[in-house]
PyMOL Python script that loads the backbone (N, CA, C, O; Angstrom):
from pymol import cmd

cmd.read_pdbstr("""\
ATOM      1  N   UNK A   1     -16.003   6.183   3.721  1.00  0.00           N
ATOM      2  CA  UNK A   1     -16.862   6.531   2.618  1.00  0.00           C
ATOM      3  C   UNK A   1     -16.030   6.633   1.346  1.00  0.00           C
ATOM      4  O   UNK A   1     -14.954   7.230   1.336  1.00  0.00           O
ATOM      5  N   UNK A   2     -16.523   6.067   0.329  1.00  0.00           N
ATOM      6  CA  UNK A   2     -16.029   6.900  -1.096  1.00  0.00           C
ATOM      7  C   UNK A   2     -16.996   7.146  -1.861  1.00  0.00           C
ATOM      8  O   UNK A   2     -18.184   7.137  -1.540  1.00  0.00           O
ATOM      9  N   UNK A   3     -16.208   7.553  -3.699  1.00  0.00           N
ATOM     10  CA  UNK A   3     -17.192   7.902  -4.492  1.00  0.00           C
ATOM     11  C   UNK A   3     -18.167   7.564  -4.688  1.00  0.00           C
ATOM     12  O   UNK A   3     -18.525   7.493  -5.863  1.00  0.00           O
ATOM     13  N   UNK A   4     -19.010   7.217  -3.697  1.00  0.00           N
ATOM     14  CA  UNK A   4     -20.640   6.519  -4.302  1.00  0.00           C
ATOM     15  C   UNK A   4     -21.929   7.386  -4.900  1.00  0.00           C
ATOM     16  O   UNK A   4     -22.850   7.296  -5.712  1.00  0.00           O
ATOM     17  N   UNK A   5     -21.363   8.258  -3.958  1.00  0.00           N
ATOM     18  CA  UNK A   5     -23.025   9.350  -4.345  1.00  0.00           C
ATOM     19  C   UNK A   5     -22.335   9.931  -5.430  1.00  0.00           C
ATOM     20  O   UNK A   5     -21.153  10.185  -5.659  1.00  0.00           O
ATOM     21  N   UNK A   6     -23.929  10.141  -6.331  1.00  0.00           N
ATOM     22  CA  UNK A   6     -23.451  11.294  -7.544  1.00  0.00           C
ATOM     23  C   UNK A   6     -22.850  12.629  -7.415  1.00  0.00           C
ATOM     24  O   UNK A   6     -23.201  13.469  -6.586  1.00  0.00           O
ATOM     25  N   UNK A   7     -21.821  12.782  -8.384  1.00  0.00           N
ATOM     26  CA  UNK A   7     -21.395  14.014  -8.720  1.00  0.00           C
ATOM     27  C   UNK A   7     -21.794  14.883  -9.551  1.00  0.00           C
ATOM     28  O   UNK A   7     -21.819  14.444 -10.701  1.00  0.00           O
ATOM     29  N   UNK A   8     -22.194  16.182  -9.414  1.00  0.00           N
ATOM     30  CA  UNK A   8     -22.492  16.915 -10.464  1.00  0.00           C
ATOM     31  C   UNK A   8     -21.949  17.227 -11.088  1.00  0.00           C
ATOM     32  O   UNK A   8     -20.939  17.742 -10.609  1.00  0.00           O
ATOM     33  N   UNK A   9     -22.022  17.242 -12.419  1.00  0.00           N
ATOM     34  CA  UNK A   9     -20.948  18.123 -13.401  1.00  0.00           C
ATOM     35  C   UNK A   9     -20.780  19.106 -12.784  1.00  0.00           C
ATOM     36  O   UNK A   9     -21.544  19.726 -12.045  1.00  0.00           O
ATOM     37  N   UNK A  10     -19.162  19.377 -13.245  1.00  0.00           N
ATOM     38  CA  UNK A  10     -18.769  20.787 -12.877  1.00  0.00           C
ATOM     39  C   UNK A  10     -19.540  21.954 -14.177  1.00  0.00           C
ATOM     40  O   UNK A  10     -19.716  21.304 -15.207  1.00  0.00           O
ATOM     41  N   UNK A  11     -19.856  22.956 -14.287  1.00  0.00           N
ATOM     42  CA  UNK A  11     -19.717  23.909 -15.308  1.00  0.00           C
ATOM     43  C   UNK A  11     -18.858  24.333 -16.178  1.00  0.00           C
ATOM     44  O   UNK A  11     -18.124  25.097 -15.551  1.00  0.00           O
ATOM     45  N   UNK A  12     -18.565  24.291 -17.118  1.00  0.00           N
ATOM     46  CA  UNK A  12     -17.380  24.833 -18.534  1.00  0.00           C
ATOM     47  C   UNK A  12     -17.754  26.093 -18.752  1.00  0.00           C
ATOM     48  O   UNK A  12     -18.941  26.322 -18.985  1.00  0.00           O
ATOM     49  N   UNK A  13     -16.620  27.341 -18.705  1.00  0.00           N
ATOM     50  CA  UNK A  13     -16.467  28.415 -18.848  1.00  0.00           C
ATOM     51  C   UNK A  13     -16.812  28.077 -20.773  1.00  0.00           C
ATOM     52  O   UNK A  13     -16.182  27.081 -21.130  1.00  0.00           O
ATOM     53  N   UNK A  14     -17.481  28.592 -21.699  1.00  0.00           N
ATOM     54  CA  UNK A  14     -17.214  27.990 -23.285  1.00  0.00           C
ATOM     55  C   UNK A  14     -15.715  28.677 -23.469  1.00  0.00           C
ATOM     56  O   UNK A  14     -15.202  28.102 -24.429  1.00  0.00           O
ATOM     57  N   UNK A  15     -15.046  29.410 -23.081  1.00  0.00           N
ATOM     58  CA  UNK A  15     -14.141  29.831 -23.371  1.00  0.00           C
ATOM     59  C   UNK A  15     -12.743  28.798 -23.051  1.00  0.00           C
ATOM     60  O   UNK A  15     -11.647  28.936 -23.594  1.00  0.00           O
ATOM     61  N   UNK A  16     -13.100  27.747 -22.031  1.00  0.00           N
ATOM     62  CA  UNK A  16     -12.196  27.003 -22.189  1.00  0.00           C
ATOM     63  C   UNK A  16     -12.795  25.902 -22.582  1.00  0.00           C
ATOM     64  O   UNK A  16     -12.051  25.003 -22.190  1.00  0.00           O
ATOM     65  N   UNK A  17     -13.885  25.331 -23.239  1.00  0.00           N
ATOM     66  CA  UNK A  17     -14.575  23.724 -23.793  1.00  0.00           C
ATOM     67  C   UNK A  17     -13.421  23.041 -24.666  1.00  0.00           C
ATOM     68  O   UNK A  17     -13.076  21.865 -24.779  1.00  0.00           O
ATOM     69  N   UNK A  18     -12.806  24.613 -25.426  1.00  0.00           N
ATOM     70  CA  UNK A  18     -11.954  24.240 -26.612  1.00  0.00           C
ATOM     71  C   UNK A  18     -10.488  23.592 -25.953  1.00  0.00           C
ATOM     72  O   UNK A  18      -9.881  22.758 -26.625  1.00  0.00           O
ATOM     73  N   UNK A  19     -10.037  23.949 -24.823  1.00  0.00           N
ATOM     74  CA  UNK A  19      -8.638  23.321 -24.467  1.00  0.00           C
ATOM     75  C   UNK A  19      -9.097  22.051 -23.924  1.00  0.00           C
ATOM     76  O   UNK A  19      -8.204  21.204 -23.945  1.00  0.00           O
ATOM     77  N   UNK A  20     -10.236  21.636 -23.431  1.00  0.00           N
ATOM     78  CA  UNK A  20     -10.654  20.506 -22.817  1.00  0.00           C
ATOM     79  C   UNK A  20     -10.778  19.243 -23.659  1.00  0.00           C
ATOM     80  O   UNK A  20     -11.729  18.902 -24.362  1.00  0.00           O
ATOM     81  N   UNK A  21      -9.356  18.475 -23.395  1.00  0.00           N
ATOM     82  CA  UNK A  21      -9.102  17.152 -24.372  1.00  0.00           C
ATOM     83  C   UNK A  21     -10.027  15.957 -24.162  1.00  0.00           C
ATOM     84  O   UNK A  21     -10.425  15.121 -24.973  1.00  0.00           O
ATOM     85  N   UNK A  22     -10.316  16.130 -22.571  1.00  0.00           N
ATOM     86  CA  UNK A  22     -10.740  14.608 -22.191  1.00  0.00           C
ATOM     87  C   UNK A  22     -12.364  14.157 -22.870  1.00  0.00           C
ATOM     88  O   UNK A  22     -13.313  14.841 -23.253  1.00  0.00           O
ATOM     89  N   UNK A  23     -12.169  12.953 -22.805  1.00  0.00           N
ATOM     90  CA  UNK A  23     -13.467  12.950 -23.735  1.00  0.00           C
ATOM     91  C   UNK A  23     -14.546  12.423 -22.381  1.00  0.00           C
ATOM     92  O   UNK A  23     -15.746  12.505 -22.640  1.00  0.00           O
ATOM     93  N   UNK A  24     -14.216  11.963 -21.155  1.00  0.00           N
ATOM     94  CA  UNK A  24     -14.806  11.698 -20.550  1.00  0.00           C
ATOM     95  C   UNK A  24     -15.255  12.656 -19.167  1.00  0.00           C
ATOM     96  O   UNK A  24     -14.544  13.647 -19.005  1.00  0.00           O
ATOM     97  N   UNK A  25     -16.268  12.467 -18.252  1.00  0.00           N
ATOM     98  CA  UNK A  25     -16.449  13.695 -17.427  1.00  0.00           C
ATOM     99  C   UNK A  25     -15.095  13.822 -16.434  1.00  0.00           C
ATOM    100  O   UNK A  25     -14.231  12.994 -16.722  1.00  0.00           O
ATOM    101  N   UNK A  26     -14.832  14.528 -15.549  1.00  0.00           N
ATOM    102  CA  UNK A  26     -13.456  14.551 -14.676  1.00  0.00           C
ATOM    103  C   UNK A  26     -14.281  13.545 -13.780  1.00  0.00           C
ATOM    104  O   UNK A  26     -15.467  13.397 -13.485  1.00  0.00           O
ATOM    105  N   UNK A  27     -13.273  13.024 -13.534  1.00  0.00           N
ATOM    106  CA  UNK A  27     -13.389  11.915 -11.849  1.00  0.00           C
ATOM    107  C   UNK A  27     -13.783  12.686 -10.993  1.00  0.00           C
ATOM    108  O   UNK A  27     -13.413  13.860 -10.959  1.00  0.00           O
ATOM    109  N   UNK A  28     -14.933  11.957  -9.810  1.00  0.00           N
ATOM    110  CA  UNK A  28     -15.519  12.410  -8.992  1.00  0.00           C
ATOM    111  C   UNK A  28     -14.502  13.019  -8.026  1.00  0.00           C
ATOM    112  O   UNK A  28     -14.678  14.167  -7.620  1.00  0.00           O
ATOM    113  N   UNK A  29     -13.508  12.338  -7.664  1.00  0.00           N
ATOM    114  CA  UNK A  29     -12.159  13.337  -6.727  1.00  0.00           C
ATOM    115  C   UNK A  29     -11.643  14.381  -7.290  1.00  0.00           C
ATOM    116  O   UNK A  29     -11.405  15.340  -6.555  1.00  0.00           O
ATOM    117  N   UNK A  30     -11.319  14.486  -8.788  1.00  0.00           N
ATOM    118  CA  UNK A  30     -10.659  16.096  -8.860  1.00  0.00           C
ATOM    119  C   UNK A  30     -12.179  16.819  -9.325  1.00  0.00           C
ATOM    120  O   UNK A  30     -12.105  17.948  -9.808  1.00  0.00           O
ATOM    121  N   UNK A  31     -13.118  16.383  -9.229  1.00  0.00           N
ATOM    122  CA  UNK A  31     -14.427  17.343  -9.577  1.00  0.00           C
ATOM    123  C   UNK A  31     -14.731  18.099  -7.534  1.00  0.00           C
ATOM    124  O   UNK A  31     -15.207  19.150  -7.103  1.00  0.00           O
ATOM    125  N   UNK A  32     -14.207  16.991  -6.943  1.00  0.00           N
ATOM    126  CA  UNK A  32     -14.692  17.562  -5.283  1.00  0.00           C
ATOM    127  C   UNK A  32     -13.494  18.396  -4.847  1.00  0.00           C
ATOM    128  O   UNK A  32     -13.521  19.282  -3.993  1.00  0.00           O
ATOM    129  N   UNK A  33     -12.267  17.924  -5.666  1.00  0.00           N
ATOM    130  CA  UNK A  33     -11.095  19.145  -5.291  1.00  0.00           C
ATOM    131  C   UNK A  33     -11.031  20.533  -5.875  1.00  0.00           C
ATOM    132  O   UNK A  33     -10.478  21.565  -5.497  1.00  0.00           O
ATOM    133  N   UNK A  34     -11.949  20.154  -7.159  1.00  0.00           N
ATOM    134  CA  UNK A  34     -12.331  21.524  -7.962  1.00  0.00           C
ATOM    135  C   UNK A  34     -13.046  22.502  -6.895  1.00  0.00           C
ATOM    136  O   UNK A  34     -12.743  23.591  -6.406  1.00  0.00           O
ATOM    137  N   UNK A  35     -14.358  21.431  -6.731  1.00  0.00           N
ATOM    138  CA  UNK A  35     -15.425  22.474  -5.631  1.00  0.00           C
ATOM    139  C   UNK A  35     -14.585  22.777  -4.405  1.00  0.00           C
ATOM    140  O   UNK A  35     -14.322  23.980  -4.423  1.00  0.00           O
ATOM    141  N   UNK A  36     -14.180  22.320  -3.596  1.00  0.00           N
ATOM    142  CA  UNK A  36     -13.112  22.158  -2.308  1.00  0.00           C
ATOM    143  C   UNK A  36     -12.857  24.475  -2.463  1.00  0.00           C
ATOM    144  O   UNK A  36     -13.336  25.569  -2.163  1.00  0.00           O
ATOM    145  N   UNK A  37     -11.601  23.655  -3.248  1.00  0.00           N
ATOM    146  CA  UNK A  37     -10.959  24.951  -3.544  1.00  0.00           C
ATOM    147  C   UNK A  37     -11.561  25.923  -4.188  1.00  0.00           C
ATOM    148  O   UNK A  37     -10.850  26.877  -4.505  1.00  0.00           O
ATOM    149  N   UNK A  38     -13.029  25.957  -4.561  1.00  0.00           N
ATOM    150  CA  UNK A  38     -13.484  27.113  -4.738  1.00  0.00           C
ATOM    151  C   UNK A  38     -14.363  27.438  -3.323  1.00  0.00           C
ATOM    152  O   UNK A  38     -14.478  28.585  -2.892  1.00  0.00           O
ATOM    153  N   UNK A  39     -14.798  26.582  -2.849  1.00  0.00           N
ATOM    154  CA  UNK A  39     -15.168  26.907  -1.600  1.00  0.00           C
ATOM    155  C   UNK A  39     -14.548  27.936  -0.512  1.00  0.00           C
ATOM    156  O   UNK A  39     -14.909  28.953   0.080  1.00  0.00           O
ATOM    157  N   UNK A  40     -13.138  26.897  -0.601  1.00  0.00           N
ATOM    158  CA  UNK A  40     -11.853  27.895   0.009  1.00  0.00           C
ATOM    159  C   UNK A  40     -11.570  29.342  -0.158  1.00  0.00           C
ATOM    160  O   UNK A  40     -11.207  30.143   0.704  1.00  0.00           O
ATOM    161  N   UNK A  41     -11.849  29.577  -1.691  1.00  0.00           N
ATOM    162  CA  UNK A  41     -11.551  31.130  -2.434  1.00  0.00           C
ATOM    163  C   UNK A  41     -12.865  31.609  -1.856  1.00  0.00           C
ATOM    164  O   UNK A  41     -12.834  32.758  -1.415  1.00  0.00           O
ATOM    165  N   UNK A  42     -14.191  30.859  -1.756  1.00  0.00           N
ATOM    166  CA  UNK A  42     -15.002  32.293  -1.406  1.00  0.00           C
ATOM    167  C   UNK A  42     -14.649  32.607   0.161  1.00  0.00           C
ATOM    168  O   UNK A  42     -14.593  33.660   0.797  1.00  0.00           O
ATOM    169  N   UNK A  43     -14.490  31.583   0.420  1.00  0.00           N
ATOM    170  CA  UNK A  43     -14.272  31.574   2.487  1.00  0.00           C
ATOM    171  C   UNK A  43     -13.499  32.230   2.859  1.00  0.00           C
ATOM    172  O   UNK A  43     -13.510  32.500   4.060  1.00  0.00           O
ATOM    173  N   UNK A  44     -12.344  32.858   1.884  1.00  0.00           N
ATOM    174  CA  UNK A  44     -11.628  34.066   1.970  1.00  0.00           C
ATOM    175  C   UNK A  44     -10.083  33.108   3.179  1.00  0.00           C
ATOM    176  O   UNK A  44      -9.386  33.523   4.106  1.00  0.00           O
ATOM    177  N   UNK A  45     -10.181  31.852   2.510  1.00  0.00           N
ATOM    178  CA  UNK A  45      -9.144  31.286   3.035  1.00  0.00           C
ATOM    179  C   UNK A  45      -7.883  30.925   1.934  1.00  0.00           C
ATOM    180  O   UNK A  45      -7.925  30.274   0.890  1.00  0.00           O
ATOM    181  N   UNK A  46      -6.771  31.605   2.592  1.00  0.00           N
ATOM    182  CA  UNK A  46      -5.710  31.758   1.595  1.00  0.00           C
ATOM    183  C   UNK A  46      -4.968  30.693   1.582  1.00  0.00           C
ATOM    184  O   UNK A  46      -4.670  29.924   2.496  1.00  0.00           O
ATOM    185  N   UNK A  47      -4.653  30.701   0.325  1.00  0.00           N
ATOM    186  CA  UNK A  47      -3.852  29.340  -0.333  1.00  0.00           C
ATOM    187  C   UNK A  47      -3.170  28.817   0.648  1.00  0.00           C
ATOM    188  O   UNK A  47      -3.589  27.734   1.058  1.00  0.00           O
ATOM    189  N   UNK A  48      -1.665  29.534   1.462  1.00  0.00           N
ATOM    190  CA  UNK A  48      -0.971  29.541   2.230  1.00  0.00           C
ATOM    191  C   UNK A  48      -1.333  28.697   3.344  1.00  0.00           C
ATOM    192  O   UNK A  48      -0.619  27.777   3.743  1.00  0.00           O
ATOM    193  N   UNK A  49      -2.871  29.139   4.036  1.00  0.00           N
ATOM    194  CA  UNK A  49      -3.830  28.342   5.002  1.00  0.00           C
ATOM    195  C   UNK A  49      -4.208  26.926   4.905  1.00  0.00           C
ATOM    196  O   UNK A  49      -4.613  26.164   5.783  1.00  0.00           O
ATOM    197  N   UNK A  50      -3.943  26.686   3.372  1.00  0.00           N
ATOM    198  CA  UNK A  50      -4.553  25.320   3.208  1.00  0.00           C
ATOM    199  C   UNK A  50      -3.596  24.307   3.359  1.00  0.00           C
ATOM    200  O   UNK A  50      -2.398  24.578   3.290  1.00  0.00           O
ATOM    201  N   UNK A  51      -4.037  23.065   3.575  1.00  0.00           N
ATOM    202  CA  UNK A  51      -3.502  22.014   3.742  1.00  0.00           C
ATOM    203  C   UNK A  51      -3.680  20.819   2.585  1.00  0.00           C
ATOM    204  O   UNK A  51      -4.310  19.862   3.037  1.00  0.00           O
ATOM    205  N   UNK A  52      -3.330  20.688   1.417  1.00  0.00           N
ATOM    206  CA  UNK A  52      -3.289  19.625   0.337  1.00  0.00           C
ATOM    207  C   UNK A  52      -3.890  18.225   0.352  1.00  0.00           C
ATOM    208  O   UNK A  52      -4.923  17.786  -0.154  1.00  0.00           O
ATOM    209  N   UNK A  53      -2.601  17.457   1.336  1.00  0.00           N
ATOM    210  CA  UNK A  53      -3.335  16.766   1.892  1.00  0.00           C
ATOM    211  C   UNK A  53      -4.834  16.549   2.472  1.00  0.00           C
ATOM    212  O   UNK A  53      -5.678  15.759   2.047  1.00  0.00           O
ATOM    213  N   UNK A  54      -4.920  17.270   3.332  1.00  0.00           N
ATOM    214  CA  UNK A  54      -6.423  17.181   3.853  1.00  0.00           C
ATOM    215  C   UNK A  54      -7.197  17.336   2.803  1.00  0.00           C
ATOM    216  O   UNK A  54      -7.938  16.369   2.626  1.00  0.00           O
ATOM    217  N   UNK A  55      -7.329  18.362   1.883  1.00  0.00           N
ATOM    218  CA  UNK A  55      -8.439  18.663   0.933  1.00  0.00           C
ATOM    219  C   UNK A  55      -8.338  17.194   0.090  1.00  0.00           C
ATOM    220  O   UNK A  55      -9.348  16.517  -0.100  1.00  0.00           O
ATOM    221  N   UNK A  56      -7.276  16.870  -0.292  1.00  0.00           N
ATOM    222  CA  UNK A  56      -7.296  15.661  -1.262  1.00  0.00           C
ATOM    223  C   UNK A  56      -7.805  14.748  -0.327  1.00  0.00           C
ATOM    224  O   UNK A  56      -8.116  13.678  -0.850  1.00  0.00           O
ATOM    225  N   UNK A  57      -8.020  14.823   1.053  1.00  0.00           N
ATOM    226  CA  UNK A  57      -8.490  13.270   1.812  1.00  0.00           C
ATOM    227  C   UNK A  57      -9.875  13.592   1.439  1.00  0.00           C
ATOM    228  O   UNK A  57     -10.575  12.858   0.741  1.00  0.00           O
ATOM    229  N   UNK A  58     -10.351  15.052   2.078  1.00  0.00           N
ATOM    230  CA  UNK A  58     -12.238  15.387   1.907  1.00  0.00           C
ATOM    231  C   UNK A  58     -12.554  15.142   0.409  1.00  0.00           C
ATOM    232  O   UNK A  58     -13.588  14.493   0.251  1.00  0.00           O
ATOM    233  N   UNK A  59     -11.929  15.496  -0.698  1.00  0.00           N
ATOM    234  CA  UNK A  59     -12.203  14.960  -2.212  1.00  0.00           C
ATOM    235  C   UNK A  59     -12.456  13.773  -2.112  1.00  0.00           C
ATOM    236  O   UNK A  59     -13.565  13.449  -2.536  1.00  0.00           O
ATOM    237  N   UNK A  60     -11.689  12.817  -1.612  1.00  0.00           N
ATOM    238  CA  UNK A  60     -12.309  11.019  -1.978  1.00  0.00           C
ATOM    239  C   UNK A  60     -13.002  10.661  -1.390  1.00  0.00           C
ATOM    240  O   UNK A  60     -13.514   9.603  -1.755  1.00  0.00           O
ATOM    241  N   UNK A  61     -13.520  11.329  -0.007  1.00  0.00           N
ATOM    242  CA  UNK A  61     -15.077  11.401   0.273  1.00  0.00           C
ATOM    243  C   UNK A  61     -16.361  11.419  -0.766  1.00  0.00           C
ATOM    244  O   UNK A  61     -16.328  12.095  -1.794  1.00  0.00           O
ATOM    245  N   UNK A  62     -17.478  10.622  -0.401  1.00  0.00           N
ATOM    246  CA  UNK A  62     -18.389  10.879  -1.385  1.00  0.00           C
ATOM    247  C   UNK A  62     -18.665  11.981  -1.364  1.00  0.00           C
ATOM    248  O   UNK A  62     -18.186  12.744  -0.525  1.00  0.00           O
ATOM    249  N   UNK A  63     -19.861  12.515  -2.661  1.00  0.00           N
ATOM    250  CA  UNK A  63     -20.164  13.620  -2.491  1.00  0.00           C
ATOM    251  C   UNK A  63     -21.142  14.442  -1.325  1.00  0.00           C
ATOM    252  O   UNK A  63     -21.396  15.622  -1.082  1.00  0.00           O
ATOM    253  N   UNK A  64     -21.369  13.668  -0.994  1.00  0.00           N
ATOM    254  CA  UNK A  64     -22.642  14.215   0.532  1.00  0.00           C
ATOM    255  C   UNK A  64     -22.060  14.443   1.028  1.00  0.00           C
ATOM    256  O   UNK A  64     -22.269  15.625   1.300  1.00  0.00           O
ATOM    257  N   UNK A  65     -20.587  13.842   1.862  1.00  0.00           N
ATOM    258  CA  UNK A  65     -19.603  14.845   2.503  1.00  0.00           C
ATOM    259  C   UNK A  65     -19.276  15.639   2.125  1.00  0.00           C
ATOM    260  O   UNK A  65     -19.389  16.612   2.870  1.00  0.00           O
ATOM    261  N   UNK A  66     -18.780  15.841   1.061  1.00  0.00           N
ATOM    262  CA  UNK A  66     -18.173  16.554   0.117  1.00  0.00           C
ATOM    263  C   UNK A  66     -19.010  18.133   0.321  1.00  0.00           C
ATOM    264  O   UNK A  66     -18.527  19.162   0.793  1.00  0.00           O
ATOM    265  N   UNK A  67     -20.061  17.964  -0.079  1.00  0.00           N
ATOM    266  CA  UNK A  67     -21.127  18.711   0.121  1.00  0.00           C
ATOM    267  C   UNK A  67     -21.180  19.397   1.244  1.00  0.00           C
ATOM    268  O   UNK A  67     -21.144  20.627   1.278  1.00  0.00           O
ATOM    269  N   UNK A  68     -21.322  18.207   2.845  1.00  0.00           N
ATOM    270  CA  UNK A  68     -21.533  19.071   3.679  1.00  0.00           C
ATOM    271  C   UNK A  68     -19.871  20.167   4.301  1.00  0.00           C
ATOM    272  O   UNK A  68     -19.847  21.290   4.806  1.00  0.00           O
ATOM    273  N   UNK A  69     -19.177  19.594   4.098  1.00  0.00           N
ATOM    274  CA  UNK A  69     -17.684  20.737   3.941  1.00  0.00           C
ATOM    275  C   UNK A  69     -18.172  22.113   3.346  1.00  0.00           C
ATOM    276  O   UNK A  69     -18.392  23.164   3.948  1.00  0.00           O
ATOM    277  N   UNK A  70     -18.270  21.863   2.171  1.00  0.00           N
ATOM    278  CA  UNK A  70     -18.825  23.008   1.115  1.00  0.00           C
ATOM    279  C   UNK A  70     -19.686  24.220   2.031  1.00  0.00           C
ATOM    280  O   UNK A  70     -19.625  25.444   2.151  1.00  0.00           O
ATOM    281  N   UNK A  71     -20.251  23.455   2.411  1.00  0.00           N
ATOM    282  CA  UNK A  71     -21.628  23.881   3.033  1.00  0.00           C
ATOM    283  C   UNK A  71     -21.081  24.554   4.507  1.00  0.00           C
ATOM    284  O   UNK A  71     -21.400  25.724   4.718  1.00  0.00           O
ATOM    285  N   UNK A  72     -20.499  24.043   5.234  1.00  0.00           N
ATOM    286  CA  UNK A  72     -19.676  24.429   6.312  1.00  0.00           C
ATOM    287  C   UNK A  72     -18.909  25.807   5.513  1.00  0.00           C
ATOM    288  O   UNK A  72     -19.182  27.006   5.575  1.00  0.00           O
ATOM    289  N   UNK A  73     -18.242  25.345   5.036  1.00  0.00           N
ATOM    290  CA  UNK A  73     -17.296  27.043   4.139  1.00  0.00           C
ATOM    291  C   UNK A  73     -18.132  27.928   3.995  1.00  0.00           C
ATOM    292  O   UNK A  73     -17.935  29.096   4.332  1.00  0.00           O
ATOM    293  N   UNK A  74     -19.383  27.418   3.375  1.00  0.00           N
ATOM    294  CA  UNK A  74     -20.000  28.925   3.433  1.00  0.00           C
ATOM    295  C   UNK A  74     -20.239  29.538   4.153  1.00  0.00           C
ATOM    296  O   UNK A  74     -20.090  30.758   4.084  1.00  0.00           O
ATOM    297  N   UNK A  75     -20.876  28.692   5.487  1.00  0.00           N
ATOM    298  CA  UNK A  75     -21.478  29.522   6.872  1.00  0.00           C
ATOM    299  C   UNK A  75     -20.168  30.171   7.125  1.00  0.00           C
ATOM    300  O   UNK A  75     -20.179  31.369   7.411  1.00  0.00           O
ATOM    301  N   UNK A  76     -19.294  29.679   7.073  1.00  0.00           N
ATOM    302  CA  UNK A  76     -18.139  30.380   8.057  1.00  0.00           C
ATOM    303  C   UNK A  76     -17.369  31.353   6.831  1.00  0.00           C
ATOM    304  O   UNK A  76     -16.224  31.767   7.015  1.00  0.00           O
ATOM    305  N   UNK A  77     -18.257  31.711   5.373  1.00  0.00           N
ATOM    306  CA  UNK A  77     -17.436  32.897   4.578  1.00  0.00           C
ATOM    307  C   UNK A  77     -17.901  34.436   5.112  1.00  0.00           C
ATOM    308  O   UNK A  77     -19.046  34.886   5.081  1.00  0.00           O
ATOM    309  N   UNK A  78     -16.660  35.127   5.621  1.00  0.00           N
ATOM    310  CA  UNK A  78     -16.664  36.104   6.301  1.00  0.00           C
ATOM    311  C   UNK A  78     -18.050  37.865   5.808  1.00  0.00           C
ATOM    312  O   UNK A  78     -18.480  38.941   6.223  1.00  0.00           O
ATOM    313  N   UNK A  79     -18.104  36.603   4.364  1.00  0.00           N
ATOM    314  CA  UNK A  79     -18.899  38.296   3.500  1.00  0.00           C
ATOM    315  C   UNK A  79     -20.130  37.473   4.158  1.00  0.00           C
ATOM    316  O   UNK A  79     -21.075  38.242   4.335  1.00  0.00           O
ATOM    317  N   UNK A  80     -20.381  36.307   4.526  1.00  0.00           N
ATOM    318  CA  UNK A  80     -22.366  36.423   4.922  1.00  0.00           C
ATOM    319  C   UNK A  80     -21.897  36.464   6.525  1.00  0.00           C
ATOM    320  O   UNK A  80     -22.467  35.633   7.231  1.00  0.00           O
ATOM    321  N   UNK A  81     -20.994  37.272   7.138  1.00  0.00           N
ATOM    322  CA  UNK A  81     -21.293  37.216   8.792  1.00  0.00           C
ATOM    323  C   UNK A  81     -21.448  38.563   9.109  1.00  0.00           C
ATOM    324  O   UNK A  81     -21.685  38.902  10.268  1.00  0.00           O
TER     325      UNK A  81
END
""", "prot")
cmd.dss("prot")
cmd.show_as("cartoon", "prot")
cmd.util.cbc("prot")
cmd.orient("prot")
């Protein structure tokens, strides 16, 4: 699979719009490594735990995978068990 399915914009804090140079949206891979690793932070899985590699392989997945990972992290984040 790759980037085929749409990506959603990520959200802009306005507090950082102003450091944000690029004039174009982020690429669908560091927009799924963005979500990835916030997934990770709620799942209460520590940096240390993670594996780079792997997350950068699930990022160039489209987003429907992408998604269902996401989606997996949540069931398994320790605050909804």
């Amino acid at each position: 699979m790759t980037n085929t399915a749409t990506t959603p914009p990520l959200p802009v804090t306005p507090s950082l719009r102003g450091a944000l140079t690029a004039e174009a949206d982020l690429p669908a891979t560091q927009a799924h490594t963005v979500l990835l690793h916030c997934a990770l932070d709620a799942a209460c899985v520590p940096d240390r735990l993670r594996d780079a590699r792997i997350v950068t392989q699930i990022a160039e997945l489209d987003y429907r995978a992408v998604a269902i990972v996401i989606d997996w992290l949540g069931a398994a984040n320790p605050r909804h068990l």
